[in-house]
C-alpha positions as CSV (number, residue, x, y, z in Angstrom):
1,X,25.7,76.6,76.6
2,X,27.4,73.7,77.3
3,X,27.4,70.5,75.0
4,X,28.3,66.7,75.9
5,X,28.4,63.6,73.2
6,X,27.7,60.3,73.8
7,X,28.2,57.3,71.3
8,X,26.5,54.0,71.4
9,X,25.6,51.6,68.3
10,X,25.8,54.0,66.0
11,X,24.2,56.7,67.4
12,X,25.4,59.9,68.6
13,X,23.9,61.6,71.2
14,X,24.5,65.2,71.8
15,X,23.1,67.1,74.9
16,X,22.5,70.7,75.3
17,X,22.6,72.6,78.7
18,X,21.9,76.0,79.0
19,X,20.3,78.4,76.1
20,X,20.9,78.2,72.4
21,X,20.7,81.8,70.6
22,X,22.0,84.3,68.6
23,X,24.7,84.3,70.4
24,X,25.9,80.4,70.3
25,X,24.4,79.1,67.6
26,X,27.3,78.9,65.0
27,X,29.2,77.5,67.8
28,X,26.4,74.9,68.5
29,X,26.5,73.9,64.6
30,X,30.3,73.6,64.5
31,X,29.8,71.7,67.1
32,X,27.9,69.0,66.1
33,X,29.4,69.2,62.4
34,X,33.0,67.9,63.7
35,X,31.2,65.5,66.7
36,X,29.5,63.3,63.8
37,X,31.8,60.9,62.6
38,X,31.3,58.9,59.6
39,X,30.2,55.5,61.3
40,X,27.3,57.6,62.5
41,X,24.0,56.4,61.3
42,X,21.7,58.7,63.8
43,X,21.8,61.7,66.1
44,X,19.8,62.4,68.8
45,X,19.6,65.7,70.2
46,X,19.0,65.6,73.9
47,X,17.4,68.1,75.2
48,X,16.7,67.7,78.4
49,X,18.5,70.5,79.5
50,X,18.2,73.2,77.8
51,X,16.2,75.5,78.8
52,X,15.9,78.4,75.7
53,X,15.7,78.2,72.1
54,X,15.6,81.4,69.9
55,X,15.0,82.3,66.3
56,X,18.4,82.2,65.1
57,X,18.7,78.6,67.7
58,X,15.9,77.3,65.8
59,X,17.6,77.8,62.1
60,X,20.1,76.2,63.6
61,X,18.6,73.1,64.6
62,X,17.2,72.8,61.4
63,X,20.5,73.4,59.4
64,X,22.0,70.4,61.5
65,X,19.3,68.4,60.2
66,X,19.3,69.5,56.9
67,X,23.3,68.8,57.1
68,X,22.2,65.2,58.7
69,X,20.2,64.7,56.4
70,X,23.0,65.0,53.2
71,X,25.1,62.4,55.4
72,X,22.2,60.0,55.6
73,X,22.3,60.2,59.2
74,X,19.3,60.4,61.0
75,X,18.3,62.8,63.1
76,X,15.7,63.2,66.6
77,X,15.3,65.8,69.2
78,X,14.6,64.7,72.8
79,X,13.0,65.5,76.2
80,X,12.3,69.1,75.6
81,X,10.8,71.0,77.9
82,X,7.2,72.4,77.3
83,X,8.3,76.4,76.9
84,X,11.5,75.4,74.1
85,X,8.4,72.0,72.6
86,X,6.7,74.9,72.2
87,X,9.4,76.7,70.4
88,X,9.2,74.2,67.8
89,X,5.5,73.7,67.7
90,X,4.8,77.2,66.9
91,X,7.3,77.1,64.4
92,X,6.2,74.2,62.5
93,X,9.3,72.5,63.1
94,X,7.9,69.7,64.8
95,X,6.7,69.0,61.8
96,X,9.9,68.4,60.0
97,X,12.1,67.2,62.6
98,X,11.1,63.8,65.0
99,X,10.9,64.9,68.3
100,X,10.5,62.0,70.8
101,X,9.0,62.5,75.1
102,X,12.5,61.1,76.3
103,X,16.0,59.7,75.2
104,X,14.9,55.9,75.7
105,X,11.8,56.7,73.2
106,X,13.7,58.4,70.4
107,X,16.8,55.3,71.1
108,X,13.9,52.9,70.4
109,X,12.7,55.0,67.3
110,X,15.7,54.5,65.7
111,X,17.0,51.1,66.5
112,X,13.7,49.8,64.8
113,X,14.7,51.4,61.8
């Protein structure tokens, strides 16, 4: 797994490459716990990339957001591909967590809020 930020306006987006599991996914969290900085206002989780999500990547994902969520930051996942969207579907989690087609749409999400 590899992970690359990007800031712009108040956003922070963080991209994913490669698998997140049992075996990376306390390393993903820590990772995007000491990549938001305080002048954050949303995240946007890029997804484009990656191309697994397990069990223990999914309780991840929704511990960032719950985590996001006591900082008042907002939080979007991005551009998933249709085996980890369905990940999330099946899960429910798509219920709880806004997950937008592309970057641009979930950028445009937020800036109208």
């Amino acid at each position: 797994m590899k992970m690359t930020t990007e800031r712009q306006d108040g956003i922070l987006s963080f991209r994913v490459d490669g698998r997140i599991d049992g075996s990376n996914a306390i390393a993903f969290q820590e990772a995007v716990r000491t990549a938001v900085d305080d002048s954050d206002r949303a995240m946007i989780m890029d997804c484009a990339n990656t191309s697994y999500i397990s069990s223990a990547g999914l309780r991840a994902v929704l511990m960032t957001a719950k985590s996001l969520s006591n900082r008042d930051v907002q939080f979007a996942l991005c551009a998933l591909s249709n085996d980890v969207l369905d990940v999330f579907e099946k899960s429910g989690f798509d219920k709880i967590i806004a997950i937008h087609r592309s970057k641009a749409e979930a950028l445009g999400s937020l800036h109208d809020q």
